[in-house]
SEFI-447853 format. One record per residue (C-alpha): y, x, z. Coordinates in pm, whole numbers, plus 50000, padded with zeros to 5 digits. Layout:
<milums>
YXZ/...
</milums>
This chain:
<milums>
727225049936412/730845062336506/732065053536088/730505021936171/732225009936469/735035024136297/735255009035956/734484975036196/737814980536370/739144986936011/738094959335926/739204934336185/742614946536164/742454940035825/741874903135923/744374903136203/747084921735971/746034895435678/746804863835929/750144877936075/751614886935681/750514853435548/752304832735871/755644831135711/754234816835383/752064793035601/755094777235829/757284777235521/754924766535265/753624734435505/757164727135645/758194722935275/755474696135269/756294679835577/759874676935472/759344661135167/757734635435330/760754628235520/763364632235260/761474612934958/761484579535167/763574581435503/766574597035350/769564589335128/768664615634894/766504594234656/768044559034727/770304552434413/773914544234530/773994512734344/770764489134366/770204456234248/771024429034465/767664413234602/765254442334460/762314452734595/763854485734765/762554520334799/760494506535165/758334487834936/756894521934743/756764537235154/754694505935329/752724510634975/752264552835044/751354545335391/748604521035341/747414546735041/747114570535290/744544547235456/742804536935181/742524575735079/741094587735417/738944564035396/737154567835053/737194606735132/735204595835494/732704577635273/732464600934957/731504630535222/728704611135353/727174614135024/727524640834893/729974679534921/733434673234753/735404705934648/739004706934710/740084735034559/743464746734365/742644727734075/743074694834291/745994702934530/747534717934197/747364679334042/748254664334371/751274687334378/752764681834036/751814640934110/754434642734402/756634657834210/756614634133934/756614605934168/759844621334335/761404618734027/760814584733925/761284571134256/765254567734210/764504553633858/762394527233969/764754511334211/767634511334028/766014497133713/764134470633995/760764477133887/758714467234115/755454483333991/755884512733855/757634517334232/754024504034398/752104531934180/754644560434289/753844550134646/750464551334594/750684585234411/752534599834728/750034584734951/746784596734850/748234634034678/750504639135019/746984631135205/744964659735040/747434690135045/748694677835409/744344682835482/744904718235314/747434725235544/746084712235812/742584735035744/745294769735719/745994761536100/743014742436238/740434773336097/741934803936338/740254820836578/742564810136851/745304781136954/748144781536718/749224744936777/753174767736843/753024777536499/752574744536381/755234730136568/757304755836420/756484746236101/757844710836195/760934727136328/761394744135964/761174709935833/763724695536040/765884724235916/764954717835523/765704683435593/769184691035696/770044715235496/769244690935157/770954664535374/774614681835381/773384696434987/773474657234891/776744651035107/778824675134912/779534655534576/779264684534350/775424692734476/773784660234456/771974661834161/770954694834300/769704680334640/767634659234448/766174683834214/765074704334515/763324670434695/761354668534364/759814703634326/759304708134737/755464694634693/755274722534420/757284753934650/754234738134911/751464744634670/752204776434537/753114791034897/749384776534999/748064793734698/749564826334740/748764824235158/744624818235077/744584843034799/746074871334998/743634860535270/740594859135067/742024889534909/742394914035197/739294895135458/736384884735186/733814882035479/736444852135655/735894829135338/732254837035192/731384821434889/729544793734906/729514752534649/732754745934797/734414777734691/736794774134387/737034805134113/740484819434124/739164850933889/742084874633773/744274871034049/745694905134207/744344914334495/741454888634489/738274891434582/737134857734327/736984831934537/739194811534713/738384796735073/736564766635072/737904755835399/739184719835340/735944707335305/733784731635539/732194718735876/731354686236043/731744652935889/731044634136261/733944609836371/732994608236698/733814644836762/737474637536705/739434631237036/739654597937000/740924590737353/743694613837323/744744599936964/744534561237081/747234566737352/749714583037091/749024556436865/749594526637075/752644547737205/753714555536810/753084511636747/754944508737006/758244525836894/757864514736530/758204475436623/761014488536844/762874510236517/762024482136261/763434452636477/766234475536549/767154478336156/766204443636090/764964432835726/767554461935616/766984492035470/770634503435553/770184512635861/767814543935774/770794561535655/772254565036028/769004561936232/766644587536054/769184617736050/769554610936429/765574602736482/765044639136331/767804655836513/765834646536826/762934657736671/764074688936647/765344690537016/761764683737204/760024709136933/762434732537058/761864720937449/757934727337337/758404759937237/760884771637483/757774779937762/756054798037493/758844822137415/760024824037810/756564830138000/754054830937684/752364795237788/751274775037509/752984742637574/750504711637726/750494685537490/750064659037771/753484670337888/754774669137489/754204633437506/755704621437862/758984642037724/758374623137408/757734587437561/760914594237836/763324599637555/761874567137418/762434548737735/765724565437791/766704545337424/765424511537476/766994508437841/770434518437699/770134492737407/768554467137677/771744473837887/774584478937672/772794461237388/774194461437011/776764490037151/773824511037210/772144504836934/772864537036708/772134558036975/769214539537115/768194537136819/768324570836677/766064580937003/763204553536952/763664560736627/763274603536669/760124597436936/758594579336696/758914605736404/757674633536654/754114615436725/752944628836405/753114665636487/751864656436844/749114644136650/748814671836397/748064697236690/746044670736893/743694668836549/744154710736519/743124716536806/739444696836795/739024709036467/738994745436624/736874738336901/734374712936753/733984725036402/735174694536224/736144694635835/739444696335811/739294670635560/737824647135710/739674651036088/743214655635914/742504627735664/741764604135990/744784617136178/747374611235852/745464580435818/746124568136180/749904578236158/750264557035873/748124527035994/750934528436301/753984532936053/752684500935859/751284479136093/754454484436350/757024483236094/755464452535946/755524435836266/758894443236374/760114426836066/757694396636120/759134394536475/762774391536323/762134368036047/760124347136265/763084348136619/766184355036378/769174378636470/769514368936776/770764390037134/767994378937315/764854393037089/766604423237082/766464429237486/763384410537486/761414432737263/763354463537467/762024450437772/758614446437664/758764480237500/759904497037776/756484480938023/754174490837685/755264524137746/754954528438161/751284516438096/750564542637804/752134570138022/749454557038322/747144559138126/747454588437944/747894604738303/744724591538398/743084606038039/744314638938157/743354634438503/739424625038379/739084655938095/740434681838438/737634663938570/735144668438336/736264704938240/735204711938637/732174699238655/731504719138331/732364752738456/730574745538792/727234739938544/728354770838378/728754792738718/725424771738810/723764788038494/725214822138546/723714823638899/720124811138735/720234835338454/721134865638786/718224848838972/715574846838679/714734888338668/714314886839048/712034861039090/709934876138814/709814906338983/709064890839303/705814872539122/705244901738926/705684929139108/707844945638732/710984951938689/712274928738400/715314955238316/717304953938007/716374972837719/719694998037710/717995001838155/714815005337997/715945039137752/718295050938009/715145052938203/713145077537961/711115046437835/711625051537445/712785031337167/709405012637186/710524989237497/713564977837254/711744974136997/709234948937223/712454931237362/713434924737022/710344914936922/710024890537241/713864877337127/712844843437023/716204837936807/715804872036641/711814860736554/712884823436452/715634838236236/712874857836049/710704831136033/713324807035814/714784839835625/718144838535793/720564869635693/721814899435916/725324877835996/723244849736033/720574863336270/723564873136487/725304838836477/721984821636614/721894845436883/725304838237003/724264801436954/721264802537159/723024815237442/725864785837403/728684804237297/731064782637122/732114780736767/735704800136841/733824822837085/731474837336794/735024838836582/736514861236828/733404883636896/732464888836537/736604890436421/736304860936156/737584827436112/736074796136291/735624787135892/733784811835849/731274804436158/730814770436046/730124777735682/727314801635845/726294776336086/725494747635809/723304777935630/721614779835927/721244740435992/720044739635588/717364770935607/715834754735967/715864721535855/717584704036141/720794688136128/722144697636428/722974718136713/720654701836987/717564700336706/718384738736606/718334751036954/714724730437052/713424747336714/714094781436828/712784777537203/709584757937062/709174794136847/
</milums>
């Protein structure tokens, strides 16, 4: 019994010892991915110094990427409904080497003017950047515990790689170089991913069972055969998403984009001053978000994320609204940087539900990408409508300002008052929960009050003299441990359904049995298939009817 509990321990500092290795890979490996989505469009790196007068422009092949983002999220919404897809190596593997290739022809195309082959490199980016930014997203959303810091780190590393190519290309000698390294960035992401989840599966087999959405990786050192499957595991449900919580950074996120696009006009020029500053301020409220973690060891609230985000915001459209055109690269650069850092606020909004509500990573992460981009598109869009339609004129500019600067006070109220509702509702929950406590103390002593027996535990029962036999009865009388038997449920199964019955969460059974919340929910939809039921509710009314 002692080896047991031992090789147990073993074991789960395996697991523990497997995560903290593989955490450089991870942050590095996803911030290469995240930075190659800012250099390969909102940077000078790829925009050919000399560009035919009246072409298209490299913002055609981004408005294309974003709306392919859209399109992609939503075919992978429908195709799940149907039927299992596997995401495995193979796939992110093609989608890595697409981005690359599309990297590389994306100068070519808009010096040359062509306007389609530049349409099918942004849609190439669009849906391949969607699918490894899910696999990503499933590395962080599938621990055990909150690790929304380590993914704003990982946006903090991108800032850095972003800079870092930026002076590369500013230094005449280096920037073919600068560009070379923008190309194979998608690729450094892949093969960091692949080496993270096949030292994981590698040193933890029991975190990533096999299962249909597992994908052979045979041969590898240190493998156990199979890689995770955890882009696709868990729930396919959209209304589990926070959808509340997503809607205010959106509007916020429209907001700023009208604001950035009327502020560079029908020019793509502007990018080359605006961006560098827009992810320079970036990198200052990641820093301000991480700065409580390191100081006291709080994990920062993203509610208070976005009112720092939204005041910097503010803080830029009142300076160009005052000063006006004066203002304008500053202001600019700060509407410009608020609105770049909604999509990490949204990456650890999105991580976040997917680790307490069990979602598929590619299905919650493909919706969150998909809303970023919807934003990007439709506020860009409109910006530009707003200045062909007005004209370069002083007063649009402040008007738009103005209005910008109201649209934001009201998502800041309201976002308060989202806040203000969930405290609410988190409460009342834990006054049910203390409520249920007290029922579950009260339940032996009424029985023994109508009884006249002492309903004692089984370990009271044997400290008692009473035998093995009364544990064997209370296991018997266990109606989880007898419904388990009844649908053939396994030994890791049998002890999931137990901690379900009693309403432990899907991160609480992680913790206690020193897995993966992947790992949980791949058990958990074995369960749901061998009962027949297809959901939590329906499970839990199966095993009380037994």
């Amino acid at each position: 019994m002692a080896g047991a509990v031992l090789n147990e321990r073993e074991g789960a500092e395996a697991v523990r010892g497997a995560r903290r290795v593989g955490w450089g890979r991870a942050v590095f490996g996803s911030a290469c991915l995240w930075a190659w989505g800012f250099l390969a469009y909102l940077s000078p790196v790829l925009i050919p110094a000399e560009r035919p007068v009246g072409g298209v422009g490299i913002e055609v092949g981004f408005f294309v990427s974003q709306g392919a983002v859209v399109v992609a999220a939503v075919a992978i919404v429908l195709a799940l409904r149907k039927r299992s897809v596997a995401v495995g190596r193979g796939v992110l593997l093609v989608c890595a080497s697409l981005l690359a290739l599309a990297s590389a022809l994306l100068p070519l195309t808009v010096a040359i003017d062509a306007p389609w082959p530049l349409v099918g490199c942004g849609a190439i980016c669009g849906v391949a950047g969607t699918l490894l930014g899910c696999a990503w997203g499933a590395r962080y959303s599938l621990e055990s515990r909150d690790v929304s810091a380590v993914v704003m780190v990982s946006f903090l590393v991108a800032y850095g790689i972003y800079f870092a190519i930026l002076l590369l290309y500013v230094a005449t000698p280096f920037v073919v170089a600068a560009q070379v390294v923008v190309v194979f960035l998608p690729l450094a992401s892949w093969g960091l991913w692949f080496w993270d989840a096949s030292a994981r599966s590698g040193l933890a087999p029991e975190v990533f069972p096999s299962s249909a959405l597992s994908t052979d990786i045979a041969g590898l050192p240190g493998s156990s055969g199979k890689a995770p499957g955890e882009v696709t595991a868990g729930s396919r449900e959209l209304h589990a998403l926070p959808w509340r919580s997503l809607g205010v950074i959106a509007v916020a996120a429209l907001v700023g984009n009208v604001m950035a696009s009327v502020i560079m006009g029908t020019s793509y020029e502007g990018a080359d001053s605006l961006y560098p500053g827009g992810i320079a301020l970036c990198a200052c409220i990641a820093t301000m978000a991480l700065v409580p973690l390191t100081a006291e060891r709080a994990a920062f609230s993203v509610a208070q994320l976005y009112r720092i985000t939204v005041t910097f915001s503010v803080v830029g459209l009142v300076a160009i609204l005052v000063l006006g055109a004066a203002a304008v690269p500053v202001g600019g650069a700060l509407v410009q940087g608020c609105t770049l850092f909604f999509q990490p606020l949204v990456y650890v909004v999105v991580t976040r539900s997917i680790r307490l509500q069990g979602l598929s990573p590619l299905v919650a992460f493909g919706v969150g990408q998909a809303l970023i981009s919807a934003v990007v598109l439709a506020g860009n869009l409109a910006g530009k409508l707003l200045f062909q339609v007005a004209g370069e004129t002083p007063l649009l500019l402040s008007a738009v300002c103005g209005a910008g600067v109201l649209a934001l006070f009201f998502m800041v109220v309201a976002q308060a008052a989202q806040v203000g509702a969930d405290e609410g509702e988190e409460a009342e929950g834990d006054v049910e929960k203390m409520e249920e406590a007290e029922e579950v103390e009260e339940a032996p002593r009424r029985e023994q009050d109508r009884t006249g027996k002492s309903s004692c535990s089984p370990e009271l029962a044997l400290a008692e003299g009473k035998g093995s036999s009364v544990l064997d009865e209370a296991q018997e009388e266990d109606p989880a441990a007898a419904f388990a038997r009844a649908v053939g449920l396994t030994a890791r199964e049998t002890e999931i359904l137990s901690l379900l019955a009693r309403g432990r969460t899907l991160p609480y059974i992680a913790n206690e049995l020193f897995v993966t919340t992947g790992t949980v929910k791949t058990h958990v939809r074995h369960i749901y298939e061998k009962a027949l039921v297809n959901n939590r509710q329906e499970l839990l009314d199966k095993v009380e009817a037994r």
